[in-house]
C-alpha positions in Angstrom: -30.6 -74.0 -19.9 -32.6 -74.4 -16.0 -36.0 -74.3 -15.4 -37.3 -72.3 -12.5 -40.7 -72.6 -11.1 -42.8 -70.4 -8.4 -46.1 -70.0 -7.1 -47.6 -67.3 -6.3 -49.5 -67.5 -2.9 -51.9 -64.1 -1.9 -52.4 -64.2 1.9 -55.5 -62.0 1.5 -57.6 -64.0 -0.9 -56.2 -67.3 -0.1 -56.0 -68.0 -3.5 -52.7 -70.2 -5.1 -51.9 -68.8 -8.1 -50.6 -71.8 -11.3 -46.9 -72.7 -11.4 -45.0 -69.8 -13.6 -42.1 -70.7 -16.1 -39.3 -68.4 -15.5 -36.1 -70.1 -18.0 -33.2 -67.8 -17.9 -29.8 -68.7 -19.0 -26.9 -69.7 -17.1 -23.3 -68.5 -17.0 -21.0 -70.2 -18.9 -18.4 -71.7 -16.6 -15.5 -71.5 -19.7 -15.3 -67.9 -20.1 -17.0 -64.7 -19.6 -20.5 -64.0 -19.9 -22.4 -61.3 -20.5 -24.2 -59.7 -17.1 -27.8 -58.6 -18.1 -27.6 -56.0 -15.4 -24.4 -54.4 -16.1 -25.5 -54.1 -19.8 -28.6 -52.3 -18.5 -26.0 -49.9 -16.4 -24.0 -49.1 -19.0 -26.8 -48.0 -21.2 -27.8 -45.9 -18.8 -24.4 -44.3 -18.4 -24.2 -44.3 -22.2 -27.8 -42.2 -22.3 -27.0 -40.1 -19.2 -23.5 -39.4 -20.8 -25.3 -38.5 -24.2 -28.2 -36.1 -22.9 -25.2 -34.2 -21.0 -23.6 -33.6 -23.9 -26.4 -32.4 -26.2 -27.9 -30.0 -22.8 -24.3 -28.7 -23.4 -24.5 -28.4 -27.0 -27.6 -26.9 -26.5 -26.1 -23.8 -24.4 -23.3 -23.3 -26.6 -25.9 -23.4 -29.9 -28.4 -20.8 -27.9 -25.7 -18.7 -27.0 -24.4 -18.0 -30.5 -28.2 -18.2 -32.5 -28.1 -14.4 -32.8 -25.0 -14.2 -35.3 -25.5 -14.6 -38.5 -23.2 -14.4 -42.2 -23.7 -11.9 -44.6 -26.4 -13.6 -46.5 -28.1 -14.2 -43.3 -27.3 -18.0 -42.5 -26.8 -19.3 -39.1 -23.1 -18.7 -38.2 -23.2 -21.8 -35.8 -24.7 -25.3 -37.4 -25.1 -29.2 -36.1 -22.4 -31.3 -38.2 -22.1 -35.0 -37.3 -20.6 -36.4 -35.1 -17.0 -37.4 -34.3 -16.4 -41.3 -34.3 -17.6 -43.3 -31.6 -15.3 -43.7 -28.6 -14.9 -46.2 -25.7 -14.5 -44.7 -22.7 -13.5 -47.2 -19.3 -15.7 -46.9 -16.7 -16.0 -49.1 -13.4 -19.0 -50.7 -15.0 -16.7 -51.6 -18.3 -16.3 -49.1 -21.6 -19.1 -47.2 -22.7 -19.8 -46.2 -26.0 -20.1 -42.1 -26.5 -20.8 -40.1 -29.6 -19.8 -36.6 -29.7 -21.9 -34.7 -32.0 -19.6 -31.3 -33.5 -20.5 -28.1 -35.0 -19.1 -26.4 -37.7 -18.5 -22.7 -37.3 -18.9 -21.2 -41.2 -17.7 -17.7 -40.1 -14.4 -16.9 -42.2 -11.0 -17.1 -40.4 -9.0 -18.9 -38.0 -10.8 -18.3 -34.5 -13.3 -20.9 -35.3 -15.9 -22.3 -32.5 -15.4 -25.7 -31.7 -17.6 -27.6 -29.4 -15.7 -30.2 -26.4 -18.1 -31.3 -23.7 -16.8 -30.5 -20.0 -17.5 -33.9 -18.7 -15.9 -36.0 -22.0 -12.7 -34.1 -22.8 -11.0 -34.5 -26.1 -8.5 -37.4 -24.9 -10.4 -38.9 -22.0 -10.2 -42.7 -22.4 -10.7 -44.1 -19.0 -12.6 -42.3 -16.1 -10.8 -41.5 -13.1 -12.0 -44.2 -10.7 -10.8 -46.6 -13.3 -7.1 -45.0 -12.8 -7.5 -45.4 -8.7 -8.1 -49.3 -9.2 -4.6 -49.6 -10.6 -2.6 -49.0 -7.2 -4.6 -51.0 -5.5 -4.1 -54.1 -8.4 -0.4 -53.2 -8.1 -0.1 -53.4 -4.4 -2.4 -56.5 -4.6 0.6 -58.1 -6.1 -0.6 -58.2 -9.7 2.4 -57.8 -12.1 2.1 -55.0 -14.8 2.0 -57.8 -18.0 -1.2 -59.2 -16.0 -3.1 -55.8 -15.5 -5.6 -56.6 -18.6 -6.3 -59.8 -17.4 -7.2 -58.7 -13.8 -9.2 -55.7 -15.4 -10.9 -57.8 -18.4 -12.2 -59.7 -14.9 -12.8 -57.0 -13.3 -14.8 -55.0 -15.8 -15.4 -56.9 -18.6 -13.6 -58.7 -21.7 -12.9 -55.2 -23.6 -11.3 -53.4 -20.8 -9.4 -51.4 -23.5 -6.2 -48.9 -23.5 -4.4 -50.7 -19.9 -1.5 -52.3 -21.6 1.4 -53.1 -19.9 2.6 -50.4 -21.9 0.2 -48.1 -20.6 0.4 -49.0 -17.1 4.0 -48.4 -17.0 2.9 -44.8 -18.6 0.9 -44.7 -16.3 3.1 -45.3 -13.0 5.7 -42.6 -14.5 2.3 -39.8 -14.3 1.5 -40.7 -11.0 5.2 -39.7 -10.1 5.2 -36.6 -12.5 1.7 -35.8 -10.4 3.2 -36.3 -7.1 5.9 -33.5 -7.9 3.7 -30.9 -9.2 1.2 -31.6 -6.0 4.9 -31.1 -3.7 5.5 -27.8 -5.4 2.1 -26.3 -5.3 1.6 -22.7 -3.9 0.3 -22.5 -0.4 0.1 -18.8 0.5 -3.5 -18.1 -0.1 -4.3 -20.8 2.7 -4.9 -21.6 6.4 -5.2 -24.7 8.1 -6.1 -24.4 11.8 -5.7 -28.1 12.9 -3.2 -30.6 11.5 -2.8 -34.4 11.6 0.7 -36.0 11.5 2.0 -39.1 11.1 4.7 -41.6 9.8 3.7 -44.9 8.2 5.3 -47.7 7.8 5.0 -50.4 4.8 7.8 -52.6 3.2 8.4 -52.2 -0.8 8.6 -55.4 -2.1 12.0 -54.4 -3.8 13.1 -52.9 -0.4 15.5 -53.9 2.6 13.9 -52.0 5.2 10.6 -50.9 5.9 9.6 -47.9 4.3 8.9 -44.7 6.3 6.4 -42.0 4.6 5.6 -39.0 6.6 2.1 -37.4 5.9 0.9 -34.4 7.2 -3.4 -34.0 6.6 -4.4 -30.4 7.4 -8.2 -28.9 8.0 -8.6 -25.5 6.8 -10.0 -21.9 7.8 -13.6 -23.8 6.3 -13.4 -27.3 7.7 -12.0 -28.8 4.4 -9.9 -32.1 5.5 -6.6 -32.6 2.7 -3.9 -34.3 2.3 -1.1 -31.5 2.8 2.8 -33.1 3.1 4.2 -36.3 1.9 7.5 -37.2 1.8 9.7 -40.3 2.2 11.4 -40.0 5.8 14.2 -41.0 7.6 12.5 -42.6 10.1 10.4 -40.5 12.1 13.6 -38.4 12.8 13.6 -34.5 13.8 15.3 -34.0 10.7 13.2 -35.4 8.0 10.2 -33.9 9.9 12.2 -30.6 10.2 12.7 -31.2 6.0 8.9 -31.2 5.8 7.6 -28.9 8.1 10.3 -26.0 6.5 8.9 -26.9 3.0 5.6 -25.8 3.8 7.0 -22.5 5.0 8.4 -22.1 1.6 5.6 -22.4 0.0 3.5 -19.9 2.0 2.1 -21.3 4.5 2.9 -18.8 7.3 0.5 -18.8 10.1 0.9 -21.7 12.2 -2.2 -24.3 12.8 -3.6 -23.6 16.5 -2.9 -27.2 16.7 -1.2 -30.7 16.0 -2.8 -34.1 16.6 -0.4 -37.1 16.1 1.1 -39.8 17.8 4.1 -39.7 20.4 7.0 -39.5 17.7 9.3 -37.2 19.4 11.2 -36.6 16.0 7.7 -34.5 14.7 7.2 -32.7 18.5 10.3 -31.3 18.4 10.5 -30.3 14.8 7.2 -29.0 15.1 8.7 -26.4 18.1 11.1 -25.0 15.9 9.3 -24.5 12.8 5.3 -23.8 14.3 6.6 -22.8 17.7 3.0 -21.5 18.6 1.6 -24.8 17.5 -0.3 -26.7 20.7 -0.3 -30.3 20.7 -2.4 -33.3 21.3 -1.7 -36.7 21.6 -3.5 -39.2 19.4 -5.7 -41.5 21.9 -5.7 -44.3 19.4 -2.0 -44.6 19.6 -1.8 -44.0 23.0 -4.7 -46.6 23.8 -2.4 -49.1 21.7 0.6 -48.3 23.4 -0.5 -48.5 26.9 -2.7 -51.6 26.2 0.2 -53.6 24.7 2.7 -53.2 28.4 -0.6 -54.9 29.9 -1.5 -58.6 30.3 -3.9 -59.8 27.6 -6.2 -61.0 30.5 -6.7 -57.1 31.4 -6.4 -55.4 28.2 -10.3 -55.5 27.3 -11.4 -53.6 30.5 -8.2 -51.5 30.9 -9.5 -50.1 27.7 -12.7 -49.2 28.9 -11.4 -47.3 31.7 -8.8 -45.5 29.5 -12.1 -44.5 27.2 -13.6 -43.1 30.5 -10.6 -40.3 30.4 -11.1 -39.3 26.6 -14.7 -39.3 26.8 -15.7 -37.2 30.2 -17.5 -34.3 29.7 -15.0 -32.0 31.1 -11.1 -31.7 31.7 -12.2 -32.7 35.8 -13.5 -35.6 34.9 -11.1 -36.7 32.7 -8.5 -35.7 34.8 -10.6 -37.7 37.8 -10.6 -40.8 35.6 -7.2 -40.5 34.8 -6.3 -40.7 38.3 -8.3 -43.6 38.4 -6.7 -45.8 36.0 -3.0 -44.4 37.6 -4.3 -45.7 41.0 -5.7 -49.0 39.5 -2.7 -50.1 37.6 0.0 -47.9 39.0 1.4 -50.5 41.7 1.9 -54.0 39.6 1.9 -52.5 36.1 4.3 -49.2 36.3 5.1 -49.2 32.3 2.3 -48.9 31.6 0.7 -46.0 33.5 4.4 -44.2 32.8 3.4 -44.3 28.9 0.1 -42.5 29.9 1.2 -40.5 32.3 4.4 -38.7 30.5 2.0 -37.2 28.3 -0.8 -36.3 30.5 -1.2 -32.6 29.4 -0.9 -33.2 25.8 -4.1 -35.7 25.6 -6.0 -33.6 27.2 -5.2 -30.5 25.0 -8.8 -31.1 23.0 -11.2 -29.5 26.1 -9.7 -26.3 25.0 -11.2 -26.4 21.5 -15.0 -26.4 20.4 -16.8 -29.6 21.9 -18.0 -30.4 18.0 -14.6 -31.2 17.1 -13.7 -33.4 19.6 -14.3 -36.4 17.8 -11.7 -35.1 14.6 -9.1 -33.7 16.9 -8.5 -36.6 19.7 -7.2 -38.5 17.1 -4.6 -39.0 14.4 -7.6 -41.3 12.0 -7.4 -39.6 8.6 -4.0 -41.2 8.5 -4.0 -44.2 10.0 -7.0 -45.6 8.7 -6.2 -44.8 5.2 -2.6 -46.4 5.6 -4.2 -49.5 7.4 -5.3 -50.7 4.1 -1.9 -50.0 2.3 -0.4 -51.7 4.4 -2.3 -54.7 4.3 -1.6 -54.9 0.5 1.7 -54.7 0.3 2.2 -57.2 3.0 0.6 -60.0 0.0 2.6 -58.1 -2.6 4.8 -60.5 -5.4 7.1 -59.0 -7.9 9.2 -56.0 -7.5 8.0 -52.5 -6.3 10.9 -49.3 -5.7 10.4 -47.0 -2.6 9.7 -44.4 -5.4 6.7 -45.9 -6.9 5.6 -47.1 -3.6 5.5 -43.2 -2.6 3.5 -42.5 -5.7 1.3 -44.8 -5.3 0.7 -44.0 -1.6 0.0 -40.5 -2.7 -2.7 -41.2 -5.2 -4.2 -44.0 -2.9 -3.9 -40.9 -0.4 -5.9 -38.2 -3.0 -8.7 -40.8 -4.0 -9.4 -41.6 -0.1 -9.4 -37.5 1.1 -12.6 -37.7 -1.4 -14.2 -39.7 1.8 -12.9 -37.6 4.1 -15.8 -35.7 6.5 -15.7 -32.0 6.9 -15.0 -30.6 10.8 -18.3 -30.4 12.3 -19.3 -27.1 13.8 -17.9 -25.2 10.6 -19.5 -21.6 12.4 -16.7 -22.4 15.3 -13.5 -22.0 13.2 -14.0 -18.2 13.3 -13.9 -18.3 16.5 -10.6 -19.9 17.0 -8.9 -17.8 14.8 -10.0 -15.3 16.1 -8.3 -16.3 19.2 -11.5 -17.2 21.8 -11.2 -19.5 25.1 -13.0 -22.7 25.3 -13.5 -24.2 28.1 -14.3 -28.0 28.5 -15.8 -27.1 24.6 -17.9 -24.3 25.3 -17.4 -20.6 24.4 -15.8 -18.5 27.4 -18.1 -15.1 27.6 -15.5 -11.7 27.0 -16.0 -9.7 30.2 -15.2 -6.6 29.1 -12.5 -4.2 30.1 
């Protein structure tokens, strides 16, 4: 046990208030103890959980209280509940009772009652299931998953056995295939993001190469719309990719493709979406031109590369791009020739809407998503196939396109498919014929 004391002091009567006895009880250091706050959480979930259920309940009893049996008794009646359940949460399991009804009408079509937001064989909520990559790539072996949990959410972190896990790993797989099969006709992406990240699998040779395509549709919704495991960032395996999403209905070809300069995707992308512009992602391009640079100059070569993507207009980038050729042309040649090969294509973006500049100048979605997978599996122990590191790249993928922001200037996308010019992002006014 500690003693605490405090006074209490009020400025605006000057008066000192008597020492107060606050005793609380400290952790104990041998094992886990119980956090006051998280209990209070949890019972919070549990009552929020419970008065969502009986508002449904409610709607279902209301919307049969007219039909009635023969001798005039309700058809539709309260019975029970079914037996408490645990259900994992982030915050640890929460207890939930499901009340039931019992339908007294004769014959099989009964009524049953199963609340949207608890189904029947829920057990653990999803943001529980996203932790598990992440343990995984953290290094954590399958056999030590309950541990690691139990710490993470509490002692009775039930239902993640190794057993379970392994169950697990096999749906993420199964989930994976049925996402690379899924029907595509009925939509239209207008912009896509491409890249190919690299991680090593801790059971692998060679680095592993994972190709992703992200795609923002006809209504500014960013997803996640190709993965595959590549070759490299070859022609071919983009080729492989690009084809597939033919197949599956995607027909009309995105006004435009932001990635990185991987001449494998560029050229794929000409055969398959030959009406497909291009633009080069400044991050890469920043990287890539910083890196043939002294250290000593790197800092304010990057500010005068930022001048270029950040002018107002296509002239003034173009003036600042001059600028930084001039400037480091003479004594540092590789450099400008890794900016200057692709001159056109980085400043494709002043021909789209100025409000989605910032999305389309750069290949982020991807790389900053990746950035943290790769910096797991870099500390990874144990053993970990290319196959389960694609699966787990995929869901790691779904949970973070959750966060991702919708194109600004959503009343725009009309516009471009519609086919109007923009000029350094502003509408071009039709003259008419």
């Amino acid at each position: 046990m500690a003693v605490f004391t405090r006074r209490q002091f009020s400025a605006e009567k000057g008066i000192c208030h008597m020492p107060e006895n606050t005793i609380t009880q400290l952790p104990d250091p041998s094992g886990f103890s119980a956090d006051a706050f998280t209990d209070v959480l949890r019972n919070g979930a549990r009552k929020l959980i419970e008065q969502a259920i009986h508002a449904e309940l409610a709607t279902l009893m209301a919307a049969f209280s007219k039909e009635k049996l023969e001798d005039g008794r309700a058809r539709l009646v309260r019975h029970g509940h079914l037996p408490e359940r645990k259900v994992m949460t982030g915050i640890g399991p929460v207890p939930v009772k499901v009340p039931r009804v019992r339908d007294r009408k004769p014959g099989e079509d009964k009524i049953t009652f199963t609340p949207s937001i608890l189904p029947r064989y829920l057990r653990k909520a999803k943001s529980v299931e996203e932790l598990l990559p992440w343990l995984y790539l953290k290094g954590v072996s399958t056999g030590d998953f309950s541990e690691a949990l139990a710490a993470l959410l509490g002692p009775n972190a039930h239902g993640l056995s190794a057993k379970t896990i392994t169950r697990l790993k096999a749906d993420w797989w199964n989930d994976y295939e049925a996402w690379q099969r899924r029907d595509l006709s009925h939509r239209r992406f207008l912009y896509i993001w491409a890249d190919g990240v690299y991680f090593k699998p801790r059971m692998a040779e060679e680095r592993q190469c994972v190709l992703v395509i992200v795609g923002a549709d006809e209504y500014g919704h960013k997803e996640l719309l190709a993965m595959i495991d590549g070759f490299r960032e070859s022609a071919e395996s983009w080729r492989e990719l690009l084809l597939d999403l033919r197949r599956r209905g995607l027909k009309q070809d995105p006004k435009l493709a932001i990635g990185d300069g991987a001449l494998g995707f560029w050229t794929a992308l000409r055969e398959v979406f030959a009406t497909t512009r291009e633009q080069r992602c400044w991050v890469h391009k920043t990287m890539n031109v910083l890196n043939a640079l002294p250290k000593s100059l790197q800092d304010k070569a990057k500010g005068h590369l930022h001048d270029i993507w950040q002018a107002e207009t296509k002239a003034g980038a173009g003036a600042a791009f001059d600028f930084f050729v001039e400037t480091y042309g003479v004594k540092y040649d590789k450099a400008v020739a890794k900016l200057v090969k692709d001159r056109e294509a980085l400043l494709t973006f002043y021909d789209y809407p100025a409000e989605h500049w910032k999305h389309i100048r750069t290949s982020n979605p991807i790389e900053s998503t990746f950035a943290t997978v790769r910096h797991r599996t870099k500390r990874t122990k144990g053993c970990l196939s290319r196959r389960t590191g694609l699966a787990m790249a995929f869901k790691l993928m779904m949970s973070a396109q959750g966060k991702w922001r919708k194109l600004d200037g959503q009343n725009r996308l009309p516009e471009i498919i519609q086919g109007v010019e923009f000029r350094d992002g502003l509408r071009q006014l039709q003259v008419a014929a």
